[in-house]
C-alpha positions in Angstrom: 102.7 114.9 81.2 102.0 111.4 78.9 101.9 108.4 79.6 105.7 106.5 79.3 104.6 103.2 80.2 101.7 100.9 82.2 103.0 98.4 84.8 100.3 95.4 85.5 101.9 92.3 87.0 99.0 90.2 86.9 98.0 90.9 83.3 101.8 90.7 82.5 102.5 87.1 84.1 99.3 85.9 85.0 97.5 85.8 88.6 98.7 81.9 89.2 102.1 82.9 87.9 102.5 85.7 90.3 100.7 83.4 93.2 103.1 80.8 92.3 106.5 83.3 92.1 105.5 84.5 95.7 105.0 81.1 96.6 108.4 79.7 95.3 110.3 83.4 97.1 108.4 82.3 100.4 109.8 78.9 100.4 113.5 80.2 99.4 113.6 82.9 102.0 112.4 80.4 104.6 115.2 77.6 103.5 118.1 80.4 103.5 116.9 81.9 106.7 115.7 79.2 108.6 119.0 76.9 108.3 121.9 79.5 109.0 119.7 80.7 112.1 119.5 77.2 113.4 123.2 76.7 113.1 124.1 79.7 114.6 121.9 79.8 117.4 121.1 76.7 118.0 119.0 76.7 120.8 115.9 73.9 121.9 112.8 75.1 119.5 109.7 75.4 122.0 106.2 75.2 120.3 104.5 77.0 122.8 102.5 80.3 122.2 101.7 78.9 118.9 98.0 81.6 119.1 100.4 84.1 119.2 102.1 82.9 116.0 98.9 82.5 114.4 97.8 85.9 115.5 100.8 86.8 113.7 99.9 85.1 110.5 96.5 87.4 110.8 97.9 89.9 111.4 101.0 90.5 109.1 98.9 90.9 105.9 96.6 94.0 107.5 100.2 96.0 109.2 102.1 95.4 105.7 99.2 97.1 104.1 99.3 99.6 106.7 102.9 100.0 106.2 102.8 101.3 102.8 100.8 104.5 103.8 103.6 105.8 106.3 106.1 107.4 103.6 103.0 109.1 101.9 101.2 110.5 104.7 101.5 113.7 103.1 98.9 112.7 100.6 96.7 111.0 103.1 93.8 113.1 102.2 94.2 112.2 98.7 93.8 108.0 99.9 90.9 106.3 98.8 90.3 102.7 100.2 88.5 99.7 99.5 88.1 96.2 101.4 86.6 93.4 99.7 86.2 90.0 100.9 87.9 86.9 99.4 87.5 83.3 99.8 84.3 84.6 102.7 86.3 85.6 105.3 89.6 87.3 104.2 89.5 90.8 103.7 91.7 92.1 100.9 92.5 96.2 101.5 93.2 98.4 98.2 94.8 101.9 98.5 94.7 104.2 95.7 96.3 107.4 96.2 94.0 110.1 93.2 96.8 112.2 92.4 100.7 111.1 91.0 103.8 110.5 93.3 107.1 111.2 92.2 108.7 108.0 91.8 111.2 108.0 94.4 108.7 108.3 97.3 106.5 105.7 95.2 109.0 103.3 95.1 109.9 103.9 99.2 106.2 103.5 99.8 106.1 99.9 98.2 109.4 99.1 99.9 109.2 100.5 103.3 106.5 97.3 104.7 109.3 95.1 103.6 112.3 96.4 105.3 110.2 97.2 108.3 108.1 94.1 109.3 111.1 92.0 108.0 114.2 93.5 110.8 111.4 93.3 113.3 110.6 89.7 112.8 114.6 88.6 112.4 115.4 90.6 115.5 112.5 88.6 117.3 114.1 85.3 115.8 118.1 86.7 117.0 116.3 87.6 120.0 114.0 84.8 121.0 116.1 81.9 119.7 113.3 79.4 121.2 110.7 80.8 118.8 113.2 81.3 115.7 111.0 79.0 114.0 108.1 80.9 114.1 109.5 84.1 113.3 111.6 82.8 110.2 108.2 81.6 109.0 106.7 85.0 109.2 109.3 86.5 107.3 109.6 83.9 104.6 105.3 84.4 104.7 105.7 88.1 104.7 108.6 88.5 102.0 105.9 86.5 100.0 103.5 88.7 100.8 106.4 91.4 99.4 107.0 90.0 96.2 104.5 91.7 93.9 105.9 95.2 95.9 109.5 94.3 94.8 108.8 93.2 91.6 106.8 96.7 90.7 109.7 98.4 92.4 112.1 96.9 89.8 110.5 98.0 87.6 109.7 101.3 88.6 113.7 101.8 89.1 114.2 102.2 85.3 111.9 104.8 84.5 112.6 108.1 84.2 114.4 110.1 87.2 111.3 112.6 87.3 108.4 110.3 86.9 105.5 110.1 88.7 103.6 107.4 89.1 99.6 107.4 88.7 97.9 104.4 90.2 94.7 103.1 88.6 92.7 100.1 88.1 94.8 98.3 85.5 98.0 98.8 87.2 100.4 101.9 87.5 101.1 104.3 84.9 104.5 106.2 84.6 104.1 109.7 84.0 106.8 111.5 82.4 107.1 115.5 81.7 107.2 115.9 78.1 110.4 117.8 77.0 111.0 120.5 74.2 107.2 120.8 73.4 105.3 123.9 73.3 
């Protein structure tokens, strides 16, 4: 196997570029959530519970991370992690899976936290009406949360069909099988 190509968002954009992207998608997805919600259910907003929402806000980060071991439990002995501490108090988790992934089950593991965490919290809003402020906050917080996941997804779709993908300190490396060599 070589090396096709090295994905690293951050070195690619910039960390305030990619803070400020997730920022702007958070905003957006609150906007075109939170007005066709409020139209169509249009129910009195209580602010009540508001710990619980908060708890939420804690706790969404630690469950997306979670999230993205579930379709690669199969390599859970393989899973090294890390938590470091940011800004004194928040704890930032790293997984790092030591062997490659083929790419489709790569891609499903970045994806599946968003797809997940996201119908629970709009079945909560289409559920609870009353709260569907809080939850379309969550959602618009968590799909900002998601945005870096996406965006390596992208572009992980346009690499070769039998890739696997190598994670490492600068980013992810696409590993292709070299053809026709002996």
């Amino acid at each position: 196997m070589h090396c096709w190509k090295t994905i690293n968002l951050e070195k690619q954009f910039g960390h305030s570029r990619v803070i400020f992207l997730s920022g702007l998608v958070m905003m957006t997805v609150f906007t075109l959530i939170y007005v066709p919600v409020n139209l169509i259910l249009s129910e009195d907003l209580y602010d009540t519970h508001f710990y619980l929402f908060m708890a939420g806000m804690i706790l969404i980060y630690p469950a997306h991370k979670l999230l993205h071991i579930v379709p690669i439990l199969s390599y859970l002995n393989k899973i090294k992690y890390q938590v470091k501490r940011q800004l004194f108090f928040f704890p930032i988790f790293t997984f790092r899976v030591s062997e490659p992934i083929p790419k489709y089950r790569f891609i499903l593991a970045l994806l599946f936290p968003f797809f997940l965490i996201n119908t629970v919290l709009l079945a909560g809003c289409v559920m609870m009406p009353h709260y569907s402020h809080y939850f379309t906050i969550l959602t618009a917080f968590h799909t900002g949360i998601c945005t870096i996941d996406l965006l390596y997804a992208k572009c992980l779709l346009y690499s070769p069909r039998d890739a696997m993908i190598e994670e490492n300190e600068d980013g992810y490396e696409i590993l292709n099988l070299q053809r026709g060599t002996i």
